[in-house]
Structures are given as structure tokens and as C-alpha cells.
mmCIF entry with sequence, helices, sheets and N, C-alpha, C, O atoms, coordinates in Angstrom:
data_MODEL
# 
_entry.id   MODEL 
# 
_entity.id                         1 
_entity.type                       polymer 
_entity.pdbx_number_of_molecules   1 
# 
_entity_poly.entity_id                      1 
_entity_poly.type                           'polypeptide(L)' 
_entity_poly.nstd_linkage                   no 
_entity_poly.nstd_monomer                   no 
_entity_poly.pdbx_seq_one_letter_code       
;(UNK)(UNK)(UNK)(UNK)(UNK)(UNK)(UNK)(UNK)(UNK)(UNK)(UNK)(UNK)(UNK)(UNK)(UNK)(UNK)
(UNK)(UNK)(UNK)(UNK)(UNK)(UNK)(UNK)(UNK)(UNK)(UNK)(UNK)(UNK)(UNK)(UNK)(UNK)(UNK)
(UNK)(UNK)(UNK)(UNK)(UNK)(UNK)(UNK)(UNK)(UNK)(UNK)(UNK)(UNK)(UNK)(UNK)(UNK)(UNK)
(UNK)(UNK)(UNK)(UNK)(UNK)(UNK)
;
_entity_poly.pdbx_seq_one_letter_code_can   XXXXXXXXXXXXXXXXXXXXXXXXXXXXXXXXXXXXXXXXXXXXXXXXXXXXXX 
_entity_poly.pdbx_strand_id                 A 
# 
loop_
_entity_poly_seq.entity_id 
_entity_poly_seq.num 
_entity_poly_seq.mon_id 
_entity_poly_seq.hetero 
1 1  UNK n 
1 2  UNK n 
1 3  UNK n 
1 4  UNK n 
1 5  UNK n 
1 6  UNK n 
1 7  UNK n 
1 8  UNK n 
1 9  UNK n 
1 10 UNK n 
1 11 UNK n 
1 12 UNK n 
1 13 UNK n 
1 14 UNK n 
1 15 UNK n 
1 16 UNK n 
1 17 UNK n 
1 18 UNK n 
1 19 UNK n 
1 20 UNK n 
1 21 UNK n 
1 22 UNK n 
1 23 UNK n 
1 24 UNK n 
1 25 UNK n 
1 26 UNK n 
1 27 UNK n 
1 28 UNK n 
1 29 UNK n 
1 30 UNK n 
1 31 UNK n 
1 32 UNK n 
1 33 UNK n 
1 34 UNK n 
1 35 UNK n 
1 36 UNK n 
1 37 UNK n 
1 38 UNK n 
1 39 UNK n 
1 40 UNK n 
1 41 UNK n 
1 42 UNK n 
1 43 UNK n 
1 44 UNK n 
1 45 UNK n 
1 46 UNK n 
1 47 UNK n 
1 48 UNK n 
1 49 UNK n 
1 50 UNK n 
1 51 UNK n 
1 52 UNK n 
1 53 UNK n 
1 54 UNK n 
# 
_struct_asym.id          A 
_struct_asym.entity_id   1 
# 
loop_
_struct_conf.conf_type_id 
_struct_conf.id 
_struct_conf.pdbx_PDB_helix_id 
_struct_conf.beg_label_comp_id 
_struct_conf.beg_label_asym_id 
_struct_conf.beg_label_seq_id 
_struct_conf.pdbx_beg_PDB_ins_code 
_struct_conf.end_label_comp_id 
_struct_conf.end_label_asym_id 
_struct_conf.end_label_seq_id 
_struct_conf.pdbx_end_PDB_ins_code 
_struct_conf.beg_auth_comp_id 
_struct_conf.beg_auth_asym_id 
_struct_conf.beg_auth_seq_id 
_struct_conf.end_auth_comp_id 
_struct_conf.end_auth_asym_id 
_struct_conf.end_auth_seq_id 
_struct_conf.pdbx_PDB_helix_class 
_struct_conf.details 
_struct_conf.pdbx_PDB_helix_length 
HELX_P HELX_P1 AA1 UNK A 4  ? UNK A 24 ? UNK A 4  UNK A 24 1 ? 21 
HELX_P HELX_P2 AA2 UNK A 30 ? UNK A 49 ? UNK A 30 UNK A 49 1 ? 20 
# 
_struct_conf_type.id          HELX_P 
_struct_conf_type.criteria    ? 
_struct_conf_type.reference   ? 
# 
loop_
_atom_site.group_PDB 
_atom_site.id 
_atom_site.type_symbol 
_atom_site.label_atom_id 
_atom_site.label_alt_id 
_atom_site.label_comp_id 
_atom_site.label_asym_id 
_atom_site.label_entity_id 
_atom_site.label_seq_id 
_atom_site.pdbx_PDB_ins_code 
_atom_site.Cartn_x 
_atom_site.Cartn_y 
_atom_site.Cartn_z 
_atom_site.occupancy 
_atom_site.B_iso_or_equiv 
_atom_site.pdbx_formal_charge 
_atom_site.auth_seq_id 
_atom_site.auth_comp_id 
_atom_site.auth_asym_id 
_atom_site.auth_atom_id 
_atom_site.pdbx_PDB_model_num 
ATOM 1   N N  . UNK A 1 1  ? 0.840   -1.182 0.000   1.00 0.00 ? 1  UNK A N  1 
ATOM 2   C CA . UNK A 1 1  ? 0.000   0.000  0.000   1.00 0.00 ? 1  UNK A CA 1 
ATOM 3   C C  . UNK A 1 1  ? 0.881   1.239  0.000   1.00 0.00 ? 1  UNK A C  1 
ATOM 4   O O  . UNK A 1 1  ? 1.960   1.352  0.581   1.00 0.00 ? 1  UNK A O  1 
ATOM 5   N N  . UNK A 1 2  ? 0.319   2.065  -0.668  1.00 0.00 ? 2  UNK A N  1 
ATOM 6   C CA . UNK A 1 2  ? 1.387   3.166  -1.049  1.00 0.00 ? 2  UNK A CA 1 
ATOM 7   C C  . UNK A 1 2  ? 1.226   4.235  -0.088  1.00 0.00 ? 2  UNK A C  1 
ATOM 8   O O  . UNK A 1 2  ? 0.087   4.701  -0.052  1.00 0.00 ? 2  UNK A O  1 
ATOM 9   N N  . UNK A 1 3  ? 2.464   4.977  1.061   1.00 0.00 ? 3  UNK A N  1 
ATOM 10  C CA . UNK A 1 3  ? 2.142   5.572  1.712   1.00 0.00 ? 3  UNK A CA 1 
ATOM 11  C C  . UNK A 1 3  ? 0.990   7.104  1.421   1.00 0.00 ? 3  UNK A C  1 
ATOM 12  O O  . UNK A 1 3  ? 0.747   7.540  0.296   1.00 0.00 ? 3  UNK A O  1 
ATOM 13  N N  . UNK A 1 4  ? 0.570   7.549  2.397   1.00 0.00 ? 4  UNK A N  1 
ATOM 14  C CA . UNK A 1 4  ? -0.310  8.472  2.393   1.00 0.00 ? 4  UNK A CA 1 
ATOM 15  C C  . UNK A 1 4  ? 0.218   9.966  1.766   1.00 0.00 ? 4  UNK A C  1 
ATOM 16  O O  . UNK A 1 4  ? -0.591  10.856 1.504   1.00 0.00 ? 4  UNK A O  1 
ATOM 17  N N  . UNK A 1 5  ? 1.597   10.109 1.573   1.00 0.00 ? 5  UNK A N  1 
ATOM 18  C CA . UNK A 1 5  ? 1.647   11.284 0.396   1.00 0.00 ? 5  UNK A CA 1 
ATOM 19  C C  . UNK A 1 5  ? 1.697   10.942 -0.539  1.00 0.00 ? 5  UNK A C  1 
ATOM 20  O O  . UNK A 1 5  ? 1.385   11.703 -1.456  1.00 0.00 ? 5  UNK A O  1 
ATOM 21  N N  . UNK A 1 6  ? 2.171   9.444  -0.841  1.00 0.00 ? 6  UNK A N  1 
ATOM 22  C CA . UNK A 1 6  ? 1.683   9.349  -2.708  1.00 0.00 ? 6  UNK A CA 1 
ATOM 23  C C  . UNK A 1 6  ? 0.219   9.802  -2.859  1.00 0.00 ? 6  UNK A C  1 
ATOM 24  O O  . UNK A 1 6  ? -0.385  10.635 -3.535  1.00 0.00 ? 6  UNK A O  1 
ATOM 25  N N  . UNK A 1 7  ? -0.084  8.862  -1.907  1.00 0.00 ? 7  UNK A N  1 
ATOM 26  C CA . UNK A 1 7  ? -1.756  8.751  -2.737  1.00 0.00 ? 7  UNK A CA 1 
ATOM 27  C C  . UNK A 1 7  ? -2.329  10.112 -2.971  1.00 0.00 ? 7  UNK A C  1 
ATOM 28  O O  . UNK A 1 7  ? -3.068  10.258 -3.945  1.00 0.00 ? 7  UNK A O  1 
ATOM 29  N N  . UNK A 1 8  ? -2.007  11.374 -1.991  1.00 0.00 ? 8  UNK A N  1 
ATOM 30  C CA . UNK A 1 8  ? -2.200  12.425 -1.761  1.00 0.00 ? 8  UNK A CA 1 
ATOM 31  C C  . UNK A 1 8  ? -1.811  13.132 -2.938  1.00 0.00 ? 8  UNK A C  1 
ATOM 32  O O  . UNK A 1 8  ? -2.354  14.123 -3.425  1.00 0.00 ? 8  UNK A O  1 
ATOM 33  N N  . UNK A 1 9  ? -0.776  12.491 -3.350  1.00 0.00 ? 9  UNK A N  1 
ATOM 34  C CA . UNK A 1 9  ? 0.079   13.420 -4.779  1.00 0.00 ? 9  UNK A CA 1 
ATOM 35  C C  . UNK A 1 9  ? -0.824  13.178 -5.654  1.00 0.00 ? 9  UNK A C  1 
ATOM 36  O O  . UNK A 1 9  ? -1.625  13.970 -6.151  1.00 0.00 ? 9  UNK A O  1 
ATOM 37  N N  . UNK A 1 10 ? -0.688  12.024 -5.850  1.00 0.00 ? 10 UNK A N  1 
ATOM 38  C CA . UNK A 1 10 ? -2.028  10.998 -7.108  1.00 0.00 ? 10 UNK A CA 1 
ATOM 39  C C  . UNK A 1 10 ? -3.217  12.056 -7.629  1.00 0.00 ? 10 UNK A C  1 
ATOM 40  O O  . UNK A 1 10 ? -3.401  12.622 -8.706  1.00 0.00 ? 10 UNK A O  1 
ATOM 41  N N  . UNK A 1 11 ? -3.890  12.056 -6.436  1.00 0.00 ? 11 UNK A N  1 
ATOM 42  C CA . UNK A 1 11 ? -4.956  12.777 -6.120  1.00 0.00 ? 11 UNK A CA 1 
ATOM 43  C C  . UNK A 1 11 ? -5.049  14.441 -6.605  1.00 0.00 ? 11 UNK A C  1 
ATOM 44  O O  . UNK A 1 11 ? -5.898  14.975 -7.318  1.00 0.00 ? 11 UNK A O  1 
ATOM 45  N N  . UNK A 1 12 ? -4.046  14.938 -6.048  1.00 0.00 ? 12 UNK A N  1 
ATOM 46  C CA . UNK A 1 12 ? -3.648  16.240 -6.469  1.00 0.00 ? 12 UNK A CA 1 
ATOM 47  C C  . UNK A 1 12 ? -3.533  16.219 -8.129  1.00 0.00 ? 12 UNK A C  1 
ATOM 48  O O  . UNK A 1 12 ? -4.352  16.912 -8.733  1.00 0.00 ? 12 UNK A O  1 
ATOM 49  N N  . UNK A 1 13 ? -2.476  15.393 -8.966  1.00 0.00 ? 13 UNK A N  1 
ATOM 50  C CA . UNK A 1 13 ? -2.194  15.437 -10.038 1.00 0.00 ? 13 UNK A CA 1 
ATOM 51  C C  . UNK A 1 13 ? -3.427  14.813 -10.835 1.00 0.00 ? 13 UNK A C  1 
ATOM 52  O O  . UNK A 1 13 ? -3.257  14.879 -12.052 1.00 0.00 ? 13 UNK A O  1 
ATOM 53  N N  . UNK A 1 14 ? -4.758  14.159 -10.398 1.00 0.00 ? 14 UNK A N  1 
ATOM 54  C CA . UNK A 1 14 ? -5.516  13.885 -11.543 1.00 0.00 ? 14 UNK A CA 1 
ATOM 55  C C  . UNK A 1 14 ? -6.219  15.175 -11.204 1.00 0.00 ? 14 UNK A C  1 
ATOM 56  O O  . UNK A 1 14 ? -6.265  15.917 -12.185 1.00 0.00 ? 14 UNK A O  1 
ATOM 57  N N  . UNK A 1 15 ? -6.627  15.536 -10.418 1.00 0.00 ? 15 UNK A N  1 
ATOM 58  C CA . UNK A 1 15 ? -7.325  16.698 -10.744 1.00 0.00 ? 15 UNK A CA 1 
ATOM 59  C C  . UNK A 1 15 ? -7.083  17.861 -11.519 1.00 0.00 ? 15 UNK A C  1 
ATOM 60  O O  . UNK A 1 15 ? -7.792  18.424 -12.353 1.00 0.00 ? 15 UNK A O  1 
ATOM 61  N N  . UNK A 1 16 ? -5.337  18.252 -10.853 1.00 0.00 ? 16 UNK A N  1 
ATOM 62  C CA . UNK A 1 16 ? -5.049  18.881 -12.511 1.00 0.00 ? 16 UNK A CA 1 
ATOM 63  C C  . UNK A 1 16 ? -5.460  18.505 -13.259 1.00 0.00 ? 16 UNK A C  1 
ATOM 64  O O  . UNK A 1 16 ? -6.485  19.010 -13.715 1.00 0.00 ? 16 UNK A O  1 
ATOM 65  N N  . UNK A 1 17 ? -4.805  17.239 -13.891 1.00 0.00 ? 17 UNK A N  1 
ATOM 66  C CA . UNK A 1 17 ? -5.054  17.059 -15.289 1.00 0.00 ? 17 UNK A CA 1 
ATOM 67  C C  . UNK A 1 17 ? -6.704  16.898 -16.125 1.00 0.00 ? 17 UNK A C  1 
ATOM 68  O O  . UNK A 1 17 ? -6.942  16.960 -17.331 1.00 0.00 ? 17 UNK A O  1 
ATOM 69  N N  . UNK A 1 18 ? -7.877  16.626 -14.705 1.00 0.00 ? 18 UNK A N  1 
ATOM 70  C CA . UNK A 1 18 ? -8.868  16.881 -15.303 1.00 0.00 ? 18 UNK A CA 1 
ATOM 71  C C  . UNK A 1 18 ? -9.004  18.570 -15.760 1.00 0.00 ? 18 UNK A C  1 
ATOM 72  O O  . UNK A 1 18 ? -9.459  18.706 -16.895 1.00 0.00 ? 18 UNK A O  1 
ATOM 73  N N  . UNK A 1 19 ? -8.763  19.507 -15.233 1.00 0.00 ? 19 UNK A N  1 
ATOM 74  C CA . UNK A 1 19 ? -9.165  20.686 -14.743 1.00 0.00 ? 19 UNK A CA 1 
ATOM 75  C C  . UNK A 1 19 ? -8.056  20.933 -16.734 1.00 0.00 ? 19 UNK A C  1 
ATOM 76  O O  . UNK A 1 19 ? -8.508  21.431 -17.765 1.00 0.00 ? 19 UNK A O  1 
ATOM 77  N N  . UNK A 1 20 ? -7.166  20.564 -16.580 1.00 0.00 ? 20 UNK A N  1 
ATOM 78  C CA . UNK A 1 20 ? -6.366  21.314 -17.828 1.00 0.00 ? 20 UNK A CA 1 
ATOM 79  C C  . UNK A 1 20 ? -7.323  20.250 -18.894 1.00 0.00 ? 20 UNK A C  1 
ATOM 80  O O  . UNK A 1 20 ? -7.250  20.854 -19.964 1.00 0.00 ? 20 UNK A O  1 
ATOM 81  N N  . UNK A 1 21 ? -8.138  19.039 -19.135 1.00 0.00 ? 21 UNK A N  1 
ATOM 82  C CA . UNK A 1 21 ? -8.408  18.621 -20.078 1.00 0.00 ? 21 UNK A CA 1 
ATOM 83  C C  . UNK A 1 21 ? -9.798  19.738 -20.153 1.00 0.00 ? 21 UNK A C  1 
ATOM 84  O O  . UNK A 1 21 ? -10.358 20.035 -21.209 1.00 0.00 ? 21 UNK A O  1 
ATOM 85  N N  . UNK A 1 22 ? -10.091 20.127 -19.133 1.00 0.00 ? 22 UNK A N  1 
ATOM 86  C CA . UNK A 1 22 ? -11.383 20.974 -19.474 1.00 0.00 ? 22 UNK A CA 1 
ATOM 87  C C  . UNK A 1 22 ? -11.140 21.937 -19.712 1.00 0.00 ? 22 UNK A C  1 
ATOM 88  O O  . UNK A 1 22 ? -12.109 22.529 -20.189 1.00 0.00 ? 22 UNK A O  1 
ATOM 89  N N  . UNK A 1 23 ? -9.947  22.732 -19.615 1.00 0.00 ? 23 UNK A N  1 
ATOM 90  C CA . UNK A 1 23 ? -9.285  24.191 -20.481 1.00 0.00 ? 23 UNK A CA 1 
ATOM 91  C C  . UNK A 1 23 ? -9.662  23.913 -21.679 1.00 0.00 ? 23 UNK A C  1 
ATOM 92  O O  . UNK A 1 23 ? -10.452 24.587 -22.339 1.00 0.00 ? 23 UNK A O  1 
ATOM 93  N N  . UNK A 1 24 ? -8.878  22.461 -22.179 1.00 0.00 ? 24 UNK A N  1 
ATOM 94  C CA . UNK A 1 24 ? -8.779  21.933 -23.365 1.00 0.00 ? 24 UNK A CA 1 
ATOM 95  C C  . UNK A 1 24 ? -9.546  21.711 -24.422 1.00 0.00 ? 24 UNK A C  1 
ATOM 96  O O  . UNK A 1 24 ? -9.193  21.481 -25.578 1.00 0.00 ? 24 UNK A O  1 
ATOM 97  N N  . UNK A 1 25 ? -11.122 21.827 -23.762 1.00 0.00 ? 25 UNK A N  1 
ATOM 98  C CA . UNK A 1 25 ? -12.258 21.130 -24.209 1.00 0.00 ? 25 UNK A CA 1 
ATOM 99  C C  . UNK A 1 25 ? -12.346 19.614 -24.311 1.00 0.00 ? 25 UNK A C  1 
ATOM 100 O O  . UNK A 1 25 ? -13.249 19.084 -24.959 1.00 0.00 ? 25 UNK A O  1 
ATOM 101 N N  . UNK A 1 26 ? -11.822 19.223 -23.954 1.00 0.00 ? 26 UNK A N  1 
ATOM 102 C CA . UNK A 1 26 ? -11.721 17.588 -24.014 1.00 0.00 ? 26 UNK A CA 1 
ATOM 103 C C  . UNK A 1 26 ? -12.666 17.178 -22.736 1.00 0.00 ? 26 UNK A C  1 
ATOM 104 O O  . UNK A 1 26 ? -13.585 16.408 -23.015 1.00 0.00 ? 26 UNK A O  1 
ATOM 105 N N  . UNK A 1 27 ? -12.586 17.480 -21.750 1.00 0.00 ? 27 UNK A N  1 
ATOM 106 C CA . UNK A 1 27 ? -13.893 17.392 -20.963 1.00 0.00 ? 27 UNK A CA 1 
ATOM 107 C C  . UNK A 1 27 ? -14.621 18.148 -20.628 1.00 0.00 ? 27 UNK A C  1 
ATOM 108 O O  . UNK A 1 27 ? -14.251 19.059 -19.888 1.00 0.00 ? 27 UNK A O  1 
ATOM 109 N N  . UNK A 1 28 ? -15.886 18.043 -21.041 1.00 0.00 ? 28 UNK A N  1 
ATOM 110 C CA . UNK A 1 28 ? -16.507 19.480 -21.003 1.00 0.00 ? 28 UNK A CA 1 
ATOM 111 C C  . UNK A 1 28 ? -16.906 19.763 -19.680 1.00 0.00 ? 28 UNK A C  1 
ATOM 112 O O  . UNK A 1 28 ? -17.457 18.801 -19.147 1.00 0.00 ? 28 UNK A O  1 
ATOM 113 N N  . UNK A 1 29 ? -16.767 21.166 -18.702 1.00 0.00 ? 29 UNK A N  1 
ATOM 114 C CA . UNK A 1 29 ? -17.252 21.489 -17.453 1.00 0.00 ? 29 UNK A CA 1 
ATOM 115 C C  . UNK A 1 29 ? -17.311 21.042 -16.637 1.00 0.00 ? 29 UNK A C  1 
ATOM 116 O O  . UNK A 1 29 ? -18.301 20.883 -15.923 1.00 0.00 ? 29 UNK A O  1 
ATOM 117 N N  . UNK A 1 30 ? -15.782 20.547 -16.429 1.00 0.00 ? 30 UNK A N  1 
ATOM 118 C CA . UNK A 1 30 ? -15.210 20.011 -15.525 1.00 0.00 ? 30 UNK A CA 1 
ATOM 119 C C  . UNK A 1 30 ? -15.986 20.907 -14.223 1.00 0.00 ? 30 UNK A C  1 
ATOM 120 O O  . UNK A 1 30 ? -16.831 20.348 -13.523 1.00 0.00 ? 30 UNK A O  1 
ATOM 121 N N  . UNK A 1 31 ? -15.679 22.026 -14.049 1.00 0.00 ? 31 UNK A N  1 
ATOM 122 C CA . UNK A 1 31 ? -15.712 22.798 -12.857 1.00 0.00 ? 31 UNK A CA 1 
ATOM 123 C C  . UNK A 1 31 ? -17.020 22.792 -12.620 1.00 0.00 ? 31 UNK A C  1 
ATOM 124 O O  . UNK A 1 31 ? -17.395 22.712 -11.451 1.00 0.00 ? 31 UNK A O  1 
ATOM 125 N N  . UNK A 1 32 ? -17.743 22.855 -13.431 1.00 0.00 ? 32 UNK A N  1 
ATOM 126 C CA . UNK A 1 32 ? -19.325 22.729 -12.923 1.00 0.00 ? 32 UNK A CA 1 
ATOM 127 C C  . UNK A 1 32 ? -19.885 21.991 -12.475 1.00 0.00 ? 32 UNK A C  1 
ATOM 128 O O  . UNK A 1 32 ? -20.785 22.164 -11.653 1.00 0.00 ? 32 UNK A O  1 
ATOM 129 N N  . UNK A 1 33 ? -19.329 20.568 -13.081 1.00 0.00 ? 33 UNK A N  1 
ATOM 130 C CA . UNK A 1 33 ? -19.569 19.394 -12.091 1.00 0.00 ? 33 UNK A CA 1 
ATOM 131 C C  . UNK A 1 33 ? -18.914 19.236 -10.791 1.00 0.00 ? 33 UNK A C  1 
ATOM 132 O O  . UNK A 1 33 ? -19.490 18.792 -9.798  1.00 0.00 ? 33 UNK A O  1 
ATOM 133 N N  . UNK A 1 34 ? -18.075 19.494 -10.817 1.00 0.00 ? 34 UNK A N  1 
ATOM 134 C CA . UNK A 1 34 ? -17.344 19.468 -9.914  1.00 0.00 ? 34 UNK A CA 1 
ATOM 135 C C  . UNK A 1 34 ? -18.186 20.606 -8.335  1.00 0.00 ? 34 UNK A C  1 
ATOM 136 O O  . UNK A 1 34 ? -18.490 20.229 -7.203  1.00 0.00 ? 34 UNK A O  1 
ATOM 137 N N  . UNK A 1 35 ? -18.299 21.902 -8.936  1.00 0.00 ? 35 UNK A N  1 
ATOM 138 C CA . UNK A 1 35 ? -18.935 22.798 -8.154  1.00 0.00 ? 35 UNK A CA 1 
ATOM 139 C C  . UNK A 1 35 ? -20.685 22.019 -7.755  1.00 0.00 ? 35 UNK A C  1 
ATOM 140 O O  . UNK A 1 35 ? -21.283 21.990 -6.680  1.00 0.00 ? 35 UNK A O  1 
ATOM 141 N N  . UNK A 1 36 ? -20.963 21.640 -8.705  1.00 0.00 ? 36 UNK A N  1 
ATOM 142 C CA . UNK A 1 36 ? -22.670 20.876 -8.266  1.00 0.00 ? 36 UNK A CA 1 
ATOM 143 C C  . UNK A 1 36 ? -22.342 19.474 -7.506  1.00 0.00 ? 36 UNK A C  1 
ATOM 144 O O  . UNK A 1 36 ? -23.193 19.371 -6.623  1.00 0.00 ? 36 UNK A O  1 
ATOM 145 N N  . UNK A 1 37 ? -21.281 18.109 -7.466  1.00 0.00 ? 37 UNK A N  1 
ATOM 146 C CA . UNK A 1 37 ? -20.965 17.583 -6.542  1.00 0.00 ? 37 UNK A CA 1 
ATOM 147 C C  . UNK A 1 37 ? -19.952 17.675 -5.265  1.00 0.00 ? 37 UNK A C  1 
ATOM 148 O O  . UNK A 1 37 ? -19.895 16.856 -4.348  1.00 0.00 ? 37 UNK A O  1 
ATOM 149 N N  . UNK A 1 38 ? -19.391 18.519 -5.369  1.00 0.00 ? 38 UNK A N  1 
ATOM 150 C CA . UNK A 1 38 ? -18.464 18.293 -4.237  1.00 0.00 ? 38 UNK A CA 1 
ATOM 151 C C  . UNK A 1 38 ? -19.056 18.063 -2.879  1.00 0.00 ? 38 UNK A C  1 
ATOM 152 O O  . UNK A 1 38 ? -18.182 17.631 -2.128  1.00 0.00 ? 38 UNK A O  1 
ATOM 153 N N  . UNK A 1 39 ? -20.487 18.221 -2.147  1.00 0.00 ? 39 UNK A N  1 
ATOM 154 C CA . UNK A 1 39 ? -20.543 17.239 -1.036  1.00 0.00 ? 39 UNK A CA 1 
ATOM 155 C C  . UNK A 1 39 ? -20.745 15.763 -1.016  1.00 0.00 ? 39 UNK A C  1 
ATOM 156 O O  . UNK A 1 39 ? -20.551 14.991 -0.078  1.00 0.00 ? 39 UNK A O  1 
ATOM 157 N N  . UNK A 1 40 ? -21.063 15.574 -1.921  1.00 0.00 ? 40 UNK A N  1 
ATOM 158 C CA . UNK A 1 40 ? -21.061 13.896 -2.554  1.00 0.00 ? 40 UNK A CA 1 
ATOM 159 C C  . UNK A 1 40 ? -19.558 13.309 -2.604  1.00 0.00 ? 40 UNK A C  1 
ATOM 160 O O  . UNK A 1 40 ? -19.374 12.206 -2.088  1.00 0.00 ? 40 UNK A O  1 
ATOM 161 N N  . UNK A 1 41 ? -18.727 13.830 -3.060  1.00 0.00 ? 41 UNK A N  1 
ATOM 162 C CA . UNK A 1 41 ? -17.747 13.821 -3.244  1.00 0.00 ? 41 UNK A CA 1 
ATOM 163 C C  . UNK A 1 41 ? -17.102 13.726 -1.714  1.00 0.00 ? 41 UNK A C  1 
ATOM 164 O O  . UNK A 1 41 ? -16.775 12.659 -1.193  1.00 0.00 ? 41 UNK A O  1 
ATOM 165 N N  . UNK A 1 42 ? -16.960 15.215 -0.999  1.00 0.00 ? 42 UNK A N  1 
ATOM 166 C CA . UNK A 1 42 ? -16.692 14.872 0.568   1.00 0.00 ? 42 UNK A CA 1 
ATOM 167 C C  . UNK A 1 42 ? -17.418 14.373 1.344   1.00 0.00 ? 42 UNK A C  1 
ATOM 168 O O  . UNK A 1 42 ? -17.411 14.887 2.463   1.00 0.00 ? 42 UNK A O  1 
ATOM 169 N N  . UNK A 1 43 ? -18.521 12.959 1.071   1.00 0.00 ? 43 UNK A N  1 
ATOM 170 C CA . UNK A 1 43 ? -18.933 12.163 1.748   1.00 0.00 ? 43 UNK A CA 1 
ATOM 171 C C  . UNK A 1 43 ? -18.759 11.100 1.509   1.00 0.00 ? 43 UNK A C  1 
ATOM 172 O O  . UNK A 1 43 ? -18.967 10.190 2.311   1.00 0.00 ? 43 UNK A O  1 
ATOM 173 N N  . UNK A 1 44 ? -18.214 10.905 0.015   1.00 0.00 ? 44 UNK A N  1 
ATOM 174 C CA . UNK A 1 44 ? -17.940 9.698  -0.445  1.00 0.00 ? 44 UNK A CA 1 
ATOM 175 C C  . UNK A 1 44 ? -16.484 9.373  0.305   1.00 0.00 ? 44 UNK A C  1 
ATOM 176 O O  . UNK A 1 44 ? -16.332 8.309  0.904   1.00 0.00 ? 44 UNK A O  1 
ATOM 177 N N  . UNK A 1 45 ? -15.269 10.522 0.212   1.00 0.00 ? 45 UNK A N  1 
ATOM 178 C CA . UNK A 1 45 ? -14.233 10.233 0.834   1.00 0.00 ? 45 UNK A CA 1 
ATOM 179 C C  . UNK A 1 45 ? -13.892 9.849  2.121   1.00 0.00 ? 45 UNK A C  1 
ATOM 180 O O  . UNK A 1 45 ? -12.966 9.172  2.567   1.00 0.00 ? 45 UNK A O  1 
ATOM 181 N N  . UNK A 1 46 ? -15.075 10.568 2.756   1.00 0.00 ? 46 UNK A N  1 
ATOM 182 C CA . UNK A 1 46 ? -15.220 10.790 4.060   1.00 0.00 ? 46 UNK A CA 1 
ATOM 183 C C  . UNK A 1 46 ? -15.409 8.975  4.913   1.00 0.00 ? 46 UNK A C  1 
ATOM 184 O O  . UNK A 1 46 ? -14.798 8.594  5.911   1.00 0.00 ? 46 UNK A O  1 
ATOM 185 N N  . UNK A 1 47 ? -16.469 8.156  4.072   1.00 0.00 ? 47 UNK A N  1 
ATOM 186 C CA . UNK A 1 47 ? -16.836 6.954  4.507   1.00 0.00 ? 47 UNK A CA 1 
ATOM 187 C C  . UNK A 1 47 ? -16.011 5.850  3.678   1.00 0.00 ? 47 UNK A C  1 
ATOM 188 O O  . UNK A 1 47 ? -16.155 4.657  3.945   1.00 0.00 ? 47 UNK A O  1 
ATOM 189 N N  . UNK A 1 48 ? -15.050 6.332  2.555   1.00 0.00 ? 48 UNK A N  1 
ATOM 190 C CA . UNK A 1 48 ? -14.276 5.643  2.558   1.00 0.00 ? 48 UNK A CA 1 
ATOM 191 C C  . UNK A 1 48 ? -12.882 5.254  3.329   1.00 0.00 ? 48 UNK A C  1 
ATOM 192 O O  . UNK A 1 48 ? -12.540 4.077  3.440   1.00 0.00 ? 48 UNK A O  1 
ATOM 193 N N  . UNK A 1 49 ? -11.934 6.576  3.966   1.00 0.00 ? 49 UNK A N  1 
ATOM 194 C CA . UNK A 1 49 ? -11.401 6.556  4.975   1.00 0.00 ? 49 UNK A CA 1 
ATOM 195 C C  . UNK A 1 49 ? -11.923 6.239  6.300   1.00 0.00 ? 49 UNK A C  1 
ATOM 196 O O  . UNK A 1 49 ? -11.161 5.705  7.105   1.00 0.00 ? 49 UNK A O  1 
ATOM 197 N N  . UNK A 1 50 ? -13.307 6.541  6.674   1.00 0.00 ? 50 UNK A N  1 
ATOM 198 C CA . UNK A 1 50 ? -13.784 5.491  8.094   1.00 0.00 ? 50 UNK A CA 1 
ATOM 199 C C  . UNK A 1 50 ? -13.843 3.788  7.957   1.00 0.00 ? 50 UNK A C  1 
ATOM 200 O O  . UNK A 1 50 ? -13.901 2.933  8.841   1.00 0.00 ? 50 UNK A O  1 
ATOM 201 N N  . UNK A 1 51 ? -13.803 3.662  6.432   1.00 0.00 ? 51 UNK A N  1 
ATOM 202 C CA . UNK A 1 51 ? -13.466 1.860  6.362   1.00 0.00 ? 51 UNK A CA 1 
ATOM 203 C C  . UNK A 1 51 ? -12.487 1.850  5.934   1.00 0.00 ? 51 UNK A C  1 
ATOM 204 O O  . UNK A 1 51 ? -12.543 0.849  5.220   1.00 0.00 ? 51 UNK A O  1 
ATOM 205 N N  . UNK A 1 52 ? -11.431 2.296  5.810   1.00 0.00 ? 52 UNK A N  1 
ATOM 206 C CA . UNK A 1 52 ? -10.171 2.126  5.630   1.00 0.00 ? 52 UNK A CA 1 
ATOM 207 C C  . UNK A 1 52 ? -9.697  1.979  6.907   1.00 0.00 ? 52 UNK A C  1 
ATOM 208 O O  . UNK A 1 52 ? -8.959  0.993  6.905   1.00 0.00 ? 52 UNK A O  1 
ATOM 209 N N  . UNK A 1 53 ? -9.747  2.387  7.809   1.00 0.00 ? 53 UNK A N  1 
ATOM 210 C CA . UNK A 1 53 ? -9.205  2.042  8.888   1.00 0.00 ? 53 UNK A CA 1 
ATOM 211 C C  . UNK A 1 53 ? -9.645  1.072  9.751   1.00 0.00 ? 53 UNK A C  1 
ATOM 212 O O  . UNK A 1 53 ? -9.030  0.800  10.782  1.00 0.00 ? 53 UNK A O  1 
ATOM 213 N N  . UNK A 1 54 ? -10.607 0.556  9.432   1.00 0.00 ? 54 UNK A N  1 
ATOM 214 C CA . UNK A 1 54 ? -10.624 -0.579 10.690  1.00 0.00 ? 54 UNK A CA 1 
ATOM 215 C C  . UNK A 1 54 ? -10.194 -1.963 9.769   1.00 0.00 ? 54 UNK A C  1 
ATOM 216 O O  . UNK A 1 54 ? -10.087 -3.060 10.317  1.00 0.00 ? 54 UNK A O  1 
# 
């Protein structure tokens, strides 16, 4: 298992690269989706790290 700043890096670097494919037009509105889920998003993470640990 890969320590907790890779994964952290990981994480960091796809989002760039979504965020620059949607400069790009290659994915369209990125940010909007992004802006309409993000508590889904920090709940999804949220209950995946509470089962990660036990």
C-alpha cells in the first residue's frame, strides 16, 4: 500500500489534469460538475477513509 503522500500526490495530479483537459475542451465542465458535486464527493471520501481504517 502506497504511503499516504503518494496517494495524496495521485490525487492532487488527476485533478489537474482533469481541470487542464477541461481548459482543453476535451472534458466538457469540468468545474461545474465538480462545483454541483463536491458534497457527494466529501462524503464519499469521508466513509471511505472510516473503512479504511478498521
Amino acid at each position: 500500500m502506497a504511503p499516504r503522500s503518494n496517494i495524496a500526490a495521485l490525487v492532487l495530479i488527476g485533478i489537474g489534469v482533469l481541470f487542464l483537459l477541461s481548459n482543453f475542451g476535451v472534458v466538457p465542465h469540468f468545474g461545474a460538475l465538480l462545483a454541483k458535486w463536491w458534497p457527494a464527493i466529501l462524503i464519499v471520501v469521508g466513509v471511505g477513509l472510516l473503512f479504511r481504517r478498521r
